[in-house]
C-alpha positions as CSV (number, residue, x, y, z in Angstrom):
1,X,-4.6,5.6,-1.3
2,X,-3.0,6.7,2.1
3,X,-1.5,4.8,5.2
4,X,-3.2,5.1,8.3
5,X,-2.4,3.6,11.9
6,X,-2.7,-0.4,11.9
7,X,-6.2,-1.2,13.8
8,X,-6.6,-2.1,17.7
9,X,-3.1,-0.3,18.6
10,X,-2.2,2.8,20.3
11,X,1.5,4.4,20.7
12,X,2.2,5.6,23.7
13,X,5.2,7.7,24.3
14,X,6.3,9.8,27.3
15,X,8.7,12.5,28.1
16,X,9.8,15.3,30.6
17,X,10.8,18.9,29.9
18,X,11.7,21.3,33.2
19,X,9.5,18.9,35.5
20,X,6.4,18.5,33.0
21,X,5.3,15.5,31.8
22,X,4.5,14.7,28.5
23,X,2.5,11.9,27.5
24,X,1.5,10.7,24.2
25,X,-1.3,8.6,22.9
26,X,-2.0,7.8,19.3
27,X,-4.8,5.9,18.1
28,X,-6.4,5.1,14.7
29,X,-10.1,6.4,14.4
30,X,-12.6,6.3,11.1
31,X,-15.1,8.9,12.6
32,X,-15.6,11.8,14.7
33,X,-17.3,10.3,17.2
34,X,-14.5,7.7,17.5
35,X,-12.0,10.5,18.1
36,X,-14.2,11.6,20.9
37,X,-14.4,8.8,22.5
38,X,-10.5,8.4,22.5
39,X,-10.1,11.5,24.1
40,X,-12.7,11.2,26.7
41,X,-11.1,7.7,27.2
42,X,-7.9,9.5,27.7
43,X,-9.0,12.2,29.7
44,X,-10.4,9.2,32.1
45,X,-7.2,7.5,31.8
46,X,-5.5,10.2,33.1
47,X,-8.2,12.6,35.9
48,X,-5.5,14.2,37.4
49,X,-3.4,16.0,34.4
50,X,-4.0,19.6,34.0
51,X,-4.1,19.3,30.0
52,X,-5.4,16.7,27.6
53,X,-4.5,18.4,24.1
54,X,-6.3,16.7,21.4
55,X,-5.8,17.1,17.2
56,X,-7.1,14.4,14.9
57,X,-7.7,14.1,11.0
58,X,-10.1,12.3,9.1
59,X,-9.9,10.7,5.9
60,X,-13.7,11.6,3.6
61,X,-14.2,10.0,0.3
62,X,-13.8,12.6,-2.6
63,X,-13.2,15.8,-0.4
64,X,-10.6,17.5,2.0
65,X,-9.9,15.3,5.2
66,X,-11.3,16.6,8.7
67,X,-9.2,18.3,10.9
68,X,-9.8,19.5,14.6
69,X,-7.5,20.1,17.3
70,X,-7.7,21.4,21.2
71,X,-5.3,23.3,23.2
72,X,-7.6,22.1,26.3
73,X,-6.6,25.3,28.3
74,X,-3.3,25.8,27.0
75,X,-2.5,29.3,25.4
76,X,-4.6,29.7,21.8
77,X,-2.4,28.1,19.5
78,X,0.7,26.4,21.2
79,X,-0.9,22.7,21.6
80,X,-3.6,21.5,19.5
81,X,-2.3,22.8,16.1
82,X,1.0,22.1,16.4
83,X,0.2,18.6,17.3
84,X,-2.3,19.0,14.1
85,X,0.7,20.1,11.9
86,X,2.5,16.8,13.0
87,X,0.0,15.0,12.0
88,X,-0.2,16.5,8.7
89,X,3.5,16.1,8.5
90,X,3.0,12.4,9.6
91,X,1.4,11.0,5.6
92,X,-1.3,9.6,7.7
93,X,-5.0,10.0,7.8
94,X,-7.6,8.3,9.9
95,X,-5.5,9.3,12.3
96,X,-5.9,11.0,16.7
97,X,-3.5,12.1,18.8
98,X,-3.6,13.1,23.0
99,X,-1.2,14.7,24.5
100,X,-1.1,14.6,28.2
101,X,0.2,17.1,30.4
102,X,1.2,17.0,34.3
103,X,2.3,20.4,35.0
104,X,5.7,20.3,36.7
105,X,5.5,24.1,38.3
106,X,7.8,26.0,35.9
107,X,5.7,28.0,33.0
108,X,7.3,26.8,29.2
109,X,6.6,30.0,27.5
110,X,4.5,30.1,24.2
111,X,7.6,29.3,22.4
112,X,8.4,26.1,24.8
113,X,5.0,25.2,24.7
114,X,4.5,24.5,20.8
115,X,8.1,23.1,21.1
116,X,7.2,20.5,23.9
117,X,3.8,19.6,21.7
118,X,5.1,19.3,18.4
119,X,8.0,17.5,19.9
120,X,5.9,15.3,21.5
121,X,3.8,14.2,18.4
122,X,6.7,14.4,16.3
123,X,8.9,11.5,18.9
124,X,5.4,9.0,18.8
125,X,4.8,9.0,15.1
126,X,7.9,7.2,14.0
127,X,6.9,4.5,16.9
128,X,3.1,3.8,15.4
129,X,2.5,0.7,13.3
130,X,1.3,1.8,9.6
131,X,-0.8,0.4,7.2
132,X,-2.3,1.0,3.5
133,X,-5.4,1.9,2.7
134,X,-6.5,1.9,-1.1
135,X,-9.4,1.9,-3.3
136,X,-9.3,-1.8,-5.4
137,X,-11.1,-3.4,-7.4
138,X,-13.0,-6.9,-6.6
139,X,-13.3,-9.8,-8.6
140,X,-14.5,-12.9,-7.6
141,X,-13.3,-16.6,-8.8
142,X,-14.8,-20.0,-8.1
143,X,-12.2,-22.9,-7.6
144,X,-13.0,-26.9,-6.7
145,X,-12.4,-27.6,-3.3
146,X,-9.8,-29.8,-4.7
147,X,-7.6,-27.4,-6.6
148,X,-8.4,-24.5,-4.2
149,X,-5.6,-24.6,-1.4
150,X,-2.9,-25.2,-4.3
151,X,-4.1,-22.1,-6.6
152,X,-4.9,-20.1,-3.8
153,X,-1.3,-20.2,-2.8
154,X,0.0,-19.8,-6.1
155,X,-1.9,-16.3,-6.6
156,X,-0.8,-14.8,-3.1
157,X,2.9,-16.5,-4.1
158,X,2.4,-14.1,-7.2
159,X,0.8,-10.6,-4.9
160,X,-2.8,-11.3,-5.2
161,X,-4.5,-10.0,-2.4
162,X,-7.4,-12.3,-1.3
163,X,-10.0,-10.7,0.6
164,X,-13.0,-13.2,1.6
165,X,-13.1,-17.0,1.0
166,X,-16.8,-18.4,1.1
167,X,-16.7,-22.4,1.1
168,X,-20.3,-24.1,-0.4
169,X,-20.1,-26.6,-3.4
170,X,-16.7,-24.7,-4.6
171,X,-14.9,-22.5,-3.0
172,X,-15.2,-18.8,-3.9
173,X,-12.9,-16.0,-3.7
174,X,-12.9,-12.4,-4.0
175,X,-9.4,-11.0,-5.1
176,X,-8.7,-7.3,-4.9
177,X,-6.7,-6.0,-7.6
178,X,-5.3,-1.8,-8.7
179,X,-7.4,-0.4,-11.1
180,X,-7.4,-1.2,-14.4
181,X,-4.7,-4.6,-14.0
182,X,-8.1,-7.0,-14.6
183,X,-6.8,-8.1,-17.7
184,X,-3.1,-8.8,-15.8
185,X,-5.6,-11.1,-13.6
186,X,-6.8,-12.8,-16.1
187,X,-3.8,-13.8,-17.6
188,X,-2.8,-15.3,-13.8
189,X,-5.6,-16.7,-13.6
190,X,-5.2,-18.8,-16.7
191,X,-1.7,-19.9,-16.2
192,X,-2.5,-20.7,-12.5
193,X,-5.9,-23.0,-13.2
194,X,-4.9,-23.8,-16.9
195,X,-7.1,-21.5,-18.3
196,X,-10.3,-23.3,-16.3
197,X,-11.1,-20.0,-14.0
198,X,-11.8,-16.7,-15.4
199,X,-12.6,-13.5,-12.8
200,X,-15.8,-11.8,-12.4
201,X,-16.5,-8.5,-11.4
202,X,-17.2,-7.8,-7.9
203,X,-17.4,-3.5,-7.9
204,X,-15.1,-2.2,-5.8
205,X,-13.7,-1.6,-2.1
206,X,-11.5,0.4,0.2
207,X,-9.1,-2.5,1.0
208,X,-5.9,-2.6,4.0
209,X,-2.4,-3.9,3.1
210,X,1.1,-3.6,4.4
């Protein structure tokens, strides 16, 4: 389980240190090549910047997350990985961050540098919209279309997270559940449809909640 930025939304957030301007852009991506194509989206956003400092980190099943960063010109080591340990610091995976920089004429110094990116991740991460991502377990249930709007309200009333709803001669749902509570589910189930539905397993899926 981990949280990640909400999908379709990116933070912006802009600031100014001895005539520089920093602006920040934060974006969920699932892949490489979606970080990529944030920051070349960025990059065209924004032609005229002298820096587009980039870090980003990947969620991968069963192994350590990916992590890149660039200083994109900046001196080695005073953009991209401190915006990388912000990230880090953030909780969140799945996860790409630009910082844009319009160079005001007065030099930061290495020390003012990986102050003015690490300040500028740190001030946009509050700001982004988070949700949960977690590994469930699927069951599916088959209700009459004449019970099924009453029971399905009943179950999310109780925290059962419905994922898909197919509609032929019933209606069947697939309800994600932690693992190991199937036997929790079935008990619902039976004091919900008077012991008429009983789940069936499904496998399993990554699955987003607040």
């Amino acid at each position: 389980m981990y949280q990640l930025p909400a999908a379709g939304v990116t933070t912006a957030h802009e600031w100014e240190i001895k005539r520089s301007r920093f602006i920040t852009l934060i974006r969920r991506v699932r892949s490489e090549a979606e970080a990529r194509d944030f920051i070349a989206e960025v990059r065209g956003d924004y032609p005229d910047a002298r820096h587009h400092c980039s870090a980003y980190l990947l969620h991968v099943e069963h192994a350590n997350p990916i992590e890149r960063s660039s200083d994109d010109g900046e001196p080695s080591g005073t953009a991209g990985k401190p915006m990388l340990d912000m990230l880090r610091g953030s909780g969140m995976l799945d996860i790409a961050a630009v910082v844009v920089r319009y160079f005001g004429g007065i030099k930061l110094g290495t020390g003012g540098l990986v102050h003015a990116y690490s300040n500028s991740v740190g001030e946009t991460l509050p700001l982004v919209q988070r949700v949960t991502r977690a590994e469930r377990e699927l069951y599916t249930v088959e209700f009459p279309h004449s019970d099924a709007g009453r029971w399905e309200a009943d179950l999310r009333a109780r925290g059962v997270d419905v994922v898909t709803m197919d509609y032929g001669a019933t209606v069947t749902y697939t309800l994600a559940i932690d693992p190991g509570e199937v036997a929790e589910l079935t008990a619902l189930l039976a004091a919900v449809t008077s012991g008429r539905v009983t789940p069936k397993e499904a496998g399993s899926a990554w699955v987003e909640g607040n």
